[in-house]
N, C-alpha and C positions, 0 to 999 in steps of 0.2 A: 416703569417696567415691572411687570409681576415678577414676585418672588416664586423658587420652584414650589413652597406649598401653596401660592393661590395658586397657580398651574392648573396643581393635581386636583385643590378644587374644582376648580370650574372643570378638567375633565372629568369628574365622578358624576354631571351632571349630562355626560356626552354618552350615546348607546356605547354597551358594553364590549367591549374588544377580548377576545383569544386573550388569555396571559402566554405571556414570554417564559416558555421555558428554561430552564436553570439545566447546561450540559451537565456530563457527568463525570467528570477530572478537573481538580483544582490545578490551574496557573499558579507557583508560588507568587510571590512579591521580589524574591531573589529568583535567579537563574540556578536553582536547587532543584533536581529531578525529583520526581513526586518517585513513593514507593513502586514497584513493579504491579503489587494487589492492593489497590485500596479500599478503604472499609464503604458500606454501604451509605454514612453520609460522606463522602468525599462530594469537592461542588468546582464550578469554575464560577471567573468572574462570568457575567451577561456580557452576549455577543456585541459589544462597541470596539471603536476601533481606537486608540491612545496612544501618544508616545511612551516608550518603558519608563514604568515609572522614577527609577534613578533619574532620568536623565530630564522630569518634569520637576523633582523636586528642586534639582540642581540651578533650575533656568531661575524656578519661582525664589530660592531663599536667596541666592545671590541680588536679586534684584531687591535686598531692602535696604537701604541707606545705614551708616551707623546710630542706634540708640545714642540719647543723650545721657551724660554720666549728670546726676541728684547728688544731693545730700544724703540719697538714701538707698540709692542702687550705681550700680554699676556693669553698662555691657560693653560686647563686642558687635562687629559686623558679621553677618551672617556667612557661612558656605557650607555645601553639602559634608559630613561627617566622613567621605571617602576620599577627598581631595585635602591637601594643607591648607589652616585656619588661616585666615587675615590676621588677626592679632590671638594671639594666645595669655589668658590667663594670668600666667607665670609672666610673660614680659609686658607686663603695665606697669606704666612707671609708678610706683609708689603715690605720687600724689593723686592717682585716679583710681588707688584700691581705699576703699572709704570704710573706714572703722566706724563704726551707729555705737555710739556711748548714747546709756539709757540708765533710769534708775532700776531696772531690772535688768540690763548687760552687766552693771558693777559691783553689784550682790556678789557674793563669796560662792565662788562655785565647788561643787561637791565632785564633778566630772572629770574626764581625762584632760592631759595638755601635751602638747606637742611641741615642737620648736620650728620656726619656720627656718626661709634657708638663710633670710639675715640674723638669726639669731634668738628673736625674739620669741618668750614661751604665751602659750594661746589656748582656749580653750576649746577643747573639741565640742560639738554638737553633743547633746545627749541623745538623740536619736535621730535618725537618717529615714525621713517617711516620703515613699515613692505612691503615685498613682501609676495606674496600671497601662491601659489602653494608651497609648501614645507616647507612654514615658517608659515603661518594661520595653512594651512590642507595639510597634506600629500596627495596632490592630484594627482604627477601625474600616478605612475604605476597603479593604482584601480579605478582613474577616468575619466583623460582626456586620456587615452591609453588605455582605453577599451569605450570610447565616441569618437575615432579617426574608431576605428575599426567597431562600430555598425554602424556611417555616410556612411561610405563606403561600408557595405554591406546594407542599405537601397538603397544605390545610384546604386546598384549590380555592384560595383566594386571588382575585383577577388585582394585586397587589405588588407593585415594583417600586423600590425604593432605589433612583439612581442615582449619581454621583452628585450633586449639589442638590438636590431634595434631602440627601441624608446628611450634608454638611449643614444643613439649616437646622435640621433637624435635634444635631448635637449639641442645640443652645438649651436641651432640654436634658436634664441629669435623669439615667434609670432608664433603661430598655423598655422597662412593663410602661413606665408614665411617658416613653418616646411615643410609643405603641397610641398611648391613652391618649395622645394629644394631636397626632396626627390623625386618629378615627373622628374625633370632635370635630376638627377642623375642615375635614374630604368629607364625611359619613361614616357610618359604620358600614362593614360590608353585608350583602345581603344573605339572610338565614341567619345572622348574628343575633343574640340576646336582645331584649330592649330592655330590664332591665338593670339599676346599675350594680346588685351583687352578681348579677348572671355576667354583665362585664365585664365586670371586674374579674370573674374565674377563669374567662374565655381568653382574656389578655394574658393571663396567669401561664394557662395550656399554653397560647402559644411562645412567650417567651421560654419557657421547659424546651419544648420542638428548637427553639434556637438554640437553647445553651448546649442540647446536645449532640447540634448538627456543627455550632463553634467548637465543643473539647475536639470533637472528632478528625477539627481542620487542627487544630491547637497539637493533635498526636502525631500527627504526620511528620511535626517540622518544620511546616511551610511558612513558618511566620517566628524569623529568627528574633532575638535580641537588640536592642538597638545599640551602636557603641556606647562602650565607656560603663555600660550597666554592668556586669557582673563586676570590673576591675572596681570600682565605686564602693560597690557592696563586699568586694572582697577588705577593700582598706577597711570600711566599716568594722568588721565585726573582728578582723588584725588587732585597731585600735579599743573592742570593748564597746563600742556604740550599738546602738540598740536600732535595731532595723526592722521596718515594719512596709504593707501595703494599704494604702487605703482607697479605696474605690467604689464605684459607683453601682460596677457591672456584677452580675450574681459570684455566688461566694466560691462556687464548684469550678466555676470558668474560669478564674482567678488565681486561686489553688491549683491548678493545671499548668498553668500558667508559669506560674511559679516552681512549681515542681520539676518540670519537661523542661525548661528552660534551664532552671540552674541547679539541678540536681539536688536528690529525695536528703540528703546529709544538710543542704545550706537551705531548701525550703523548711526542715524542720526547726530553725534559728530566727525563721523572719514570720512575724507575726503578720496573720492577713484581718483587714477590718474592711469588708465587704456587703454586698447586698442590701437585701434589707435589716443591717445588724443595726440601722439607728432610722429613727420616724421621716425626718427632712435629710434629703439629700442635698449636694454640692450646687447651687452654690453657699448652702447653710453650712457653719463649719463642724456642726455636730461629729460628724464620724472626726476630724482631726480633734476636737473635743475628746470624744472617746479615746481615742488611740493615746493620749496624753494621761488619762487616768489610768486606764489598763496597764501601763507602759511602765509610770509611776515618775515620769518625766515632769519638768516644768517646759510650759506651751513655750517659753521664750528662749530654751536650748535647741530648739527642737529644730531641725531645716527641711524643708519640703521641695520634691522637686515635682512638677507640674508639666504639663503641656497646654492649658487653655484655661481663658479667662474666669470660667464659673469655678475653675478646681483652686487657679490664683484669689480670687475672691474668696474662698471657704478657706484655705490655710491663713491669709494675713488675721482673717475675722476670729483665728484662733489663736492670736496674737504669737503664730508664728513664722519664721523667715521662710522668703520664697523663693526656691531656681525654677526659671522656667528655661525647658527645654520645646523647641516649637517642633511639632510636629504638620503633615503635610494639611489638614483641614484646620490649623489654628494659626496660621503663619499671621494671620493678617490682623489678627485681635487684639485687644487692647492690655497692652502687658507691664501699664507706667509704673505700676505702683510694687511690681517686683522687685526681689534685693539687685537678680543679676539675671540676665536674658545671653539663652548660646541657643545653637542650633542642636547640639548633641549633645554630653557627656563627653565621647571620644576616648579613642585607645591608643596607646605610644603607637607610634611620635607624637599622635598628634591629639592627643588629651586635651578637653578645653579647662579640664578642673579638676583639683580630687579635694580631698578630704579638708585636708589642711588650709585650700582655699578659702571652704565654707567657713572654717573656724574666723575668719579675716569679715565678715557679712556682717 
């Protein structure tokens, strides 16, 4: 069976067809009314037809079996973040929360400590480092894949990237090299550069025309928080830990992101490492590299929370701990070598973890 990008190959070899308009009011992701006047990039999703998505993601997470508990990680079984957890956190018995002694966990720590609720004192993470897209906000099928599609028809590119085309597509870290990888692979489109500085600028322009048709959906609202993140980040910086973003996606989209999201007082506390701030993106773990020396952290206090296999790959390769939280385009990927696998973060009652947990990884 072809994958959706040979698809799209082989139709770039088919006469050219009308592009698909992009209406002109964004659908949230939640049941949130859009403003009464919205700005001139406001977008909706492309006209297909879908069950809401709550209620797709609800069918698809419950359906994965329990993880197996390692030596080295530890999970639960999946259920949507709006419904009570199957197992929670907190009540695992003891012998399946697994302490990783290492000659670098037993070095003399310089960080905060905590007590858990048996008693026991622990050390907190030196810094708490979130990816953005999937782990902040579930942004990419409702934001930056219908902000890929609107660029391209401002640009009048006969260019539609739809729902499992752009899931495939997200095996590739960086919008500009998503861009770069899918022209290679379909063609370039026609009147484009041949070439490769002139493409490389063209790809440039159009990611800009994204980023600033995404802030614009990013202002609205329309693309809340996912449980469990602000309470996280609120424990975080309670306890003195050091909290940072690292991401893939440009540095302005991110910082919006961030700011809209959890207000201009607690984005100015969390350091963003984005964009093109480092040469190889994810799954190299340079930018977690970075954020470990900027930061002034050691890689091995450090805890990461993820959504997808390339971002899990770049935190362990910076030899530091990984939560992966699955979001709706990564459910299915391969997540063995994480410390602890949940479907959320989660907020009381139904919290899958906080801080304190992580200190136990």
């Amino acid at each position: 069976m072809s994958s959706p990008l040979q698809t799209a190959a082989i139709a770039a070899t088919l006469p050219a067809m009308p592009s698909i308009a992009v209406a002109s009011s964004l659908t949230p992701m939640r049941s949130r009314s859009p403003p009464a006047s919205q700005s001139r990039g406001s977008l909706s999703p492309p006209a297909f037809s879908l069950p809401p998505y709550s209620q797709r993601r609800c069918r698809r997470l419950m359906s994965f079996p329990p993880f197996p508990v390692s030596s080295s990680s530890f999970s639960v079984p999946h259920s949507n973040c709006d419904s009570p957890p199957l197992v929670r956190l907190l009540s695992i018995p003891k012998e399946r929360v697994v302490t990783i002694t290492s000659a670098a966990s037993s070095m003399p720590s310089s960080g905060a400590t905590t007590a858990t609720e048996d008693g026991k004192v622990v050390d907190l993470p030196e810094a708490l480092l979130f990816d953005c897209d999937g782990v902040l906000v579930d942004t990419e099928r409702d934001g930056h894949r219908v902000s890929f599609n609107a660029a391209f028809e401002e640009k009048g590119l006969d260019v539609e990237w739809g729902v499992d085309l752009y899931g495939e597509l997200l095996k590739i870290g960086g919008g500009k090299e998503r861009m770069t990888h899918y022209f290679n692979q379909v063609g370039w489109p026609v009147g484009s550069p041949e070439g490769e500085g002139e493409r490389k600028q063209f790809v440039a322009d159009l990611h800009k025309t994204k980023t600033q048709l995404f802030m614009s959906m990013v202002e609205t609202g329309a693309l809340p928080l996912r449980p469990g993140v602000a309470r996280l980040i609120d424990e975080a910086m309670g306890e003195g830990v050091k909290v940072a973003v690292c991401s893939t996606s440009n540095e302005k989209a991110v910082s919006a992101i961030v700011r809209e999201m959890l207000g201009p007082e607690k984005a100015a506390a969390i350091r963003i490492f984005a964009g093109d701030v480092v040469p190889r993106k994810k799954p190299d773990p340079a930018i977690y590299n970075l954020a470990a020396s900027e930061l002034n952290v050691d890689p091995t206090r450090c805890v990461v929370v993820e959504d997808s296999h390339i971002g899990l790959q770049a935190a362990k390769g910076a030899g530091m701990k990984c939560v992966v939280t699955k979001s709706g385009y990564t459910a299915d990927e391969d997540f063995s070598i994480a410390d602890a696998i949940f479907d959320c973060i989660g907020d009381a009652p139904e919290e899958r973890f906080g801080l304190t947990d992580l200190a136990k990884l």
